[in-house]
DOROKOL-850718 format. One record per residue (C-alpha): residue number from 1; residue in three letters; chain; z, y, x. Coordinates in steps of 0.05 Angstrom, whole numbers. Layout:
BEGIN
[node NUM; "Ala"; "A"; [Z; Y; X]]
...
This chain:
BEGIN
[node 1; "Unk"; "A"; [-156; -189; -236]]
[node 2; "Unk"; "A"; [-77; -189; -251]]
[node 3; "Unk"; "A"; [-37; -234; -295]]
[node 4; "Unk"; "A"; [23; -206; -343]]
[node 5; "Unk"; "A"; [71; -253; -366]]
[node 6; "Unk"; "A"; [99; -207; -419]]
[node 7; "Unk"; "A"; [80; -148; -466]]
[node 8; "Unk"; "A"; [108; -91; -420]]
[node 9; "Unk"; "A"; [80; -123; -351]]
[node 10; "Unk"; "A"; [17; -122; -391]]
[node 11; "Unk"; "A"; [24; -49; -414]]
[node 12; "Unk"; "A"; [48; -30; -346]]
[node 13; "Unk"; "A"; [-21; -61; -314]]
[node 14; "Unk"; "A"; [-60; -21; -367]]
[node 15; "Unk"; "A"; [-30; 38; -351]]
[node 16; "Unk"; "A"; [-40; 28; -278]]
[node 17; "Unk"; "A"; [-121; -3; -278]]
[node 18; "Unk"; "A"; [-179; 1; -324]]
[node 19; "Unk"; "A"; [-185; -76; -350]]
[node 20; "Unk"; "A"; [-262; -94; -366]]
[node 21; "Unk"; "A"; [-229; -157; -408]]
[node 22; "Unk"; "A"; [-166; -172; -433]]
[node 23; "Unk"; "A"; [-162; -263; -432]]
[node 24; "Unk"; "A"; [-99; -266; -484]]
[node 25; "Unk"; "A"; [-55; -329; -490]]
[node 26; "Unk"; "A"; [-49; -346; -573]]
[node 27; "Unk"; "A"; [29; -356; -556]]
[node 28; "Unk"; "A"; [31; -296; -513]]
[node 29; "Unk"; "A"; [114; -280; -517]]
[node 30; "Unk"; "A"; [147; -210; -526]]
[node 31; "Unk"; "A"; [105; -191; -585]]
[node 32; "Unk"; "A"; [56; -235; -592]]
[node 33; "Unk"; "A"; [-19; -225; -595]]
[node 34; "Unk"; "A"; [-4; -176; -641]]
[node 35; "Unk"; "A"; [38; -135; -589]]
[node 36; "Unk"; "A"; [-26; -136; -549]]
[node 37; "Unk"; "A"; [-64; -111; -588]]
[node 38; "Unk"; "A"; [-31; -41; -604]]
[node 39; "Unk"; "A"; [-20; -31; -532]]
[node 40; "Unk"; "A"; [-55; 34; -512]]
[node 41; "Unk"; "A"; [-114; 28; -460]]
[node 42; "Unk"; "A"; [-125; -48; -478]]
[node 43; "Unk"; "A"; [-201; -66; -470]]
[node 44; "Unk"; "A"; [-253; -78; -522]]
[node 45; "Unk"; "A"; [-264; -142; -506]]
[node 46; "Unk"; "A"; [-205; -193; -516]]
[node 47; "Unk"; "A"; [-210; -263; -505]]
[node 48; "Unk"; "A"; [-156; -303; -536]]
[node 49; "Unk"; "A"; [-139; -374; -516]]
[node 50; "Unk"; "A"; [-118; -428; -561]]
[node 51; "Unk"; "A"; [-105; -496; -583]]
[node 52; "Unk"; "A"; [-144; -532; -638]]
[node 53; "Unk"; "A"; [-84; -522; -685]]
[node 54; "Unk"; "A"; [-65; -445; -675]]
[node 55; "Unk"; "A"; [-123; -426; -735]]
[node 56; "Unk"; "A"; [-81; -386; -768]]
[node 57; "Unk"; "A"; [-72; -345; -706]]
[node 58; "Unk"; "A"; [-138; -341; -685]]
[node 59; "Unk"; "A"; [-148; -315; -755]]
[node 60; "Unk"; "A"; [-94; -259; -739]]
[node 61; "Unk"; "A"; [-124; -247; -678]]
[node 62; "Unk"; "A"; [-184; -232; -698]]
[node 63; "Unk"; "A"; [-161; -189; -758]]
[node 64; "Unk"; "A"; [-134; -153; -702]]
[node 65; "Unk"; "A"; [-193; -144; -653]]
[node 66; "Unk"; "A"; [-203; -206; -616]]
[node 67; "Unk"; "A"; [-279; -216; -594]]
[node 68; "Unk"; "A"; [-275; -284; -584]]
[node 69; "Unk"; "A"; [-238; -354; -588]]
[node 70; "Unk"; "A"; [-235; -398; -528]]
[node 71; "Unk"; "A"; [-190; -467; -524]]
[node 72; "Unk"; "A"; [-138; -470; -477]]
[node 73; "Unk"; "A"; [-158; -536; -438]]
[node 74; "Unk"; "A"; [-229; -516; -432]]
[node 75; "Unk"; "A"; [-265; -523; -363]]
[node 76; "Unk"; "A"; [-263; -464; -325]]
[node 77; "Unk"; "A"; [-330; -472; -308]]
[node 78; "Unk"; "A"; [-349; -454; -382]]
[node 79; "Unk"; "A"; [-299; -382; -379]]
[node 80; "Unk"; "A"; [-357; -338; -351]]
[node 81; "Unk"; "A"; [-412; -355; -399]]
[node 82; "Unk"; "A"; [-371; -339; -449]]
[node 83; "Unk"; "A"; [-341; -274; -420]]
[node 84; "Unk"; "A"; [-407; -251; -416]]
[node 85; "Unk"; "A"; [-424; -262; -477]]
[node 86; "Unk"; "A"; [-363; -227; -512]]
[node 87; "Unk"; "A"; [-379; -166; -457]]
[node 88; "Unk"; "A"; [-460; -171; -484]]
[node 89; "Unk"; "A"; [-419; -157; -553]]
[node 90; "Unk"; "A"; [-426; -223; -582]]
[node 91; "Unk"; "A"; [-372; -263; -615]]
[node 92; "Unk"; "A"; [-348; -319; -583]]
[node 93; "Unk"; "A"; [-318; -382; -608]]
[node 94; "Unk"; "A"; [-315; -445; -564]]
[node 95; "Unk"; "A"; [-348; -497; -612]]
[node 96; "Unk"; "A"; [-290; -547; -612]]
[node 97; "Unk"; "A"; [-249; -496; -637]]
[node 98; "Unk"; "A"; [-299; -477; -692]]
[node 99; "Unk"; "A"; [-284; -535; -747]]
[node 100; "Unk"; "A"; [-205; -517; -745]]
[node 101; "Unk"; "A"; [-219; -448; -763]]
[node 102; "Unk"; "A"; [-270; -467; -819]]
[node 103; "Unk"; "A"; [-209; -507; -851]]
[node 104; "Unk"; "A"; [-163; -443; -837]]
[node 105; "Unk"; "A"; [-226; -400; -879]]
[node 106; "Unk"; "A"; [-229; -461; -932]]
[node 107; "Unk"; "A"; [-154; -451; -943]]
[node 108; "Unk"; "A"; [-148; -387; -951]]
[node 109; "Unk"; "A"; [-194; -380; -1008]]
[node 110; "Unk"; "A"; [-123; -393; -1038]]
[node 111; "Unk"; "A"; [-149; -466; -1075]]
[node 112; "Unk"; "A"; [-100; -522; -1042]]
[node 113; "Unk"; "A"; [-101; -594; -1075]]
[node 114; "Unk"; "A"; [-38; -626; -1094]]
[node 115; "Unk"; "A"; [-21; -698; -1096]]
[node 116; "Unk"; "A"; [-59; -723; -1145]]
[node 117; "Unk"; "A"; [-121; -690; -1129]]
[node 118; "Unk"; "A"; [-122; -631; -1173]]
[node 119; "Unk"; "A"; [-132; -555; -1141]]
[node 120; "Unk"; "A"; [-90; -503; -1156]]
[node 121; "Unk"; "A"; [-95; -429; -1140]]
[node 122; "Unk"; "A"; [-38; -394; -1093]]
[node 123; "Unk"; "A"; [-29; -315; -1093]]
[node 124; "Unk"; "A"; [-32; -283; -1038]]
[node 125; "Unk"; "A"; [38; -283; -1017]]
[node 126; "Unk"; "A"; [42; -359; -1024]]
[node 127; "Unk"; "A"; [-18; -367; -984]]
[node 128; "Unk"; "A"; [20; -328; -928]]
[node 129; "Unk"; "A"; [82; -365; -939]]
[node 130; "Unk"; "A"; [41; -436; -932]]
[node 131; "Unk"; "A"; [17; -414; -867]]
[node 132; "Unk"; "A"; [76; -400; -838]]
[node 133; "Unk"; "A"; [106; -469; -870]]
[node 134; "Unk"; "A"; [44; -500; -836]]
[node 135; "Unk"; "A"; [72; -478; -767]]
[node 136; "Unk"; "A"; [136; -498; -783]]
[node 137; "Unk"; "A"; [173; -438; -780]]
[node 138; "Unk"; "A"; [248; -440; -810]]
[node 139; "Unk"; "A"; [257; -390; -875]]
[node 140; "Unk"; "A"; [284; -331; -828]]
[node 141; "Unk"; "A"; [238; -332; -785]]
[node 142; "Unk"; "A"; [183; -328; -846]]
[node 143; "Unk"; "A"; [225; -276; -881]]
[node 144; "Unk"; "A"; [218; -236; -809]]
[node 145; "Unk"; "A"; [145; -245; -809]]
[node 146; "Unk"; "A"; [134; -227; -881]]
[node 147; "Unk"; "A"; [180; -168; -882]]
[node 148; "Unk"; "A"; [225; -197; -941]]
[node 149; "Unk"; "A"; [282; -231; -961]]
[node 150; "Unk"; "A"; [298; -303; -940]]
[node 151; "Unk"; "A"; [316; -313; -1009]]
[node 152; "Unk"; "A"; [243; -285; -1031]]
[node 153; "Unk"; "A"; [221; -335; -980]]
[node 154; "Unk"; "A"; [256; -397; -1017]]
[node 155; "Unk"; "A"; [238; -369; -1080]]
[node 156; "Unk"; "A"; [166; -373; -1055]]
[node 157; "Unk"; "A"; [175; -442; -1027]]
[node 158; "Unk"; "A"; [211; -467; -1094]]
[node 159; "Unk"; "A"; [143; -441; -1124]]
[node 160; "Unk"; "A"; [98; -471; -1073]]
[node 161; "Unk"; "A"; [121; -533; -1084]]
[node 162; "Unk"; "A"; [117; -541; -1163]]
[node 163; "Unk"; "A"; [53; -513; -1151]]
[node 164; "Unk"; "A"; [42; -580; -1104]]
[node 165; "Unk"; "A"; [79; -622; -1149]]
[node 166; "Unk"; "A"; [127; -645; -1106]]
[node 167; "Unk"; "A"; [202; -639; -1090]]
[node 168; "Unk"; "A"; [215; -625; -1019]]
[node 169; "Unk"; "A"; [199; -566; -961]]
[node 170; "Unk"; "A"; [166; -625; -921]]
[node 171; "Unk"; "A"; [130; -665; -973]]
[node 172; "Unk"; "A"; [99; -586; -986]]
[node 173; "Unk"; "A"; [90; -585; -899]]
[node 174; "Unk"; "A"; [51; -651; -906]]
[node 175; "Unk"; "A"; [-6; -633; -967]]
[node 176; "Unk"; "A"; [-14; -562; -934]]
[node 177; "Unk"; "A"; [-25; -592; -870]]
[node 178; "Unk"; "A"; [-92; -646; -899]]
């Protein structure tokens, strides 16, 4: 067992040993999960750990690979029934963990309720977009994520929130995140 505290520490002990199971932080730096995932000789079996309000990556993580959810603050003494599980080839997701995601699947049916009650529909792009709002990351840093303009990204965000019937980037925040 070894520990990597960034992407190429983590390549480097790939390289070097053949890991059984790869236990993945959700807000693992240099790259990110998805970093992680493209490295070369990575495991079948990755374990990412979370908190109860990282669905949207958990949902990335799994689009990538991941075999199974766990929660960060879990007791330890739970980690190897569920690594053998995830090794039997089951899917793993610690049960606390299971309503967030469930509200992460809900949303991105695209349907989000404004104000007043009524549902509207969101493309695609704006259902990206509102994720990344819902972490609270600054228009650059969505533009980065997204691959487009920051001005695309406003546009999207001025869309958003007639869409939500309101007037402000937070006010948009707050009916994304019920």
């Amino acid at each position: 067992m070894s520990e990597a505290s960034t992407i190429a520490e983590l390549g480097e002990h790939l390289r070097r040993t053949r890991a059984d199971v790869l236990l993945l932080d959700a807000a693992f730096p240099d790259g990110g999960t998805r970093g992680a995932f493209e490295l070369p000789g990575r495991p079948a079996t990755v374990l990412v750990f979370a908190d109860l309000d990282d669905a949207g990556t958990v949902c990335e993580a799994f689009r990538f690979g991941a075999t199974g959810f766990l929660l960060r603050d879990m007791p330890p003494t739970d980690l190897p029934r569920f690594v053998e599980a995830a090794v039997a080839g089951e899917t793993v997701v610690a049960p606390a963990l299971l309503r967030s995601l469930l509200r992460e699947l809900c949303r991105s049916s695209g349907a989000v309720t404004r104000g007043d009650g009524r549902e509207v529909q969101l493309t695609a792009r704006e259902r990206e977009v509102a994720t990344l709002l819902r972490r609270r990351y600054p228009t650059d840093r969505i533009a980065q994520e997204l691959g487009i303009s920051a001005i695309t990204v406003r546009r999207h965000v001025s869309k958003l929130q007639q869409k939500l019937g309101v007037e402000s980037r937070p006010e948009a925040i707050a009916l994304l995140d019920d």
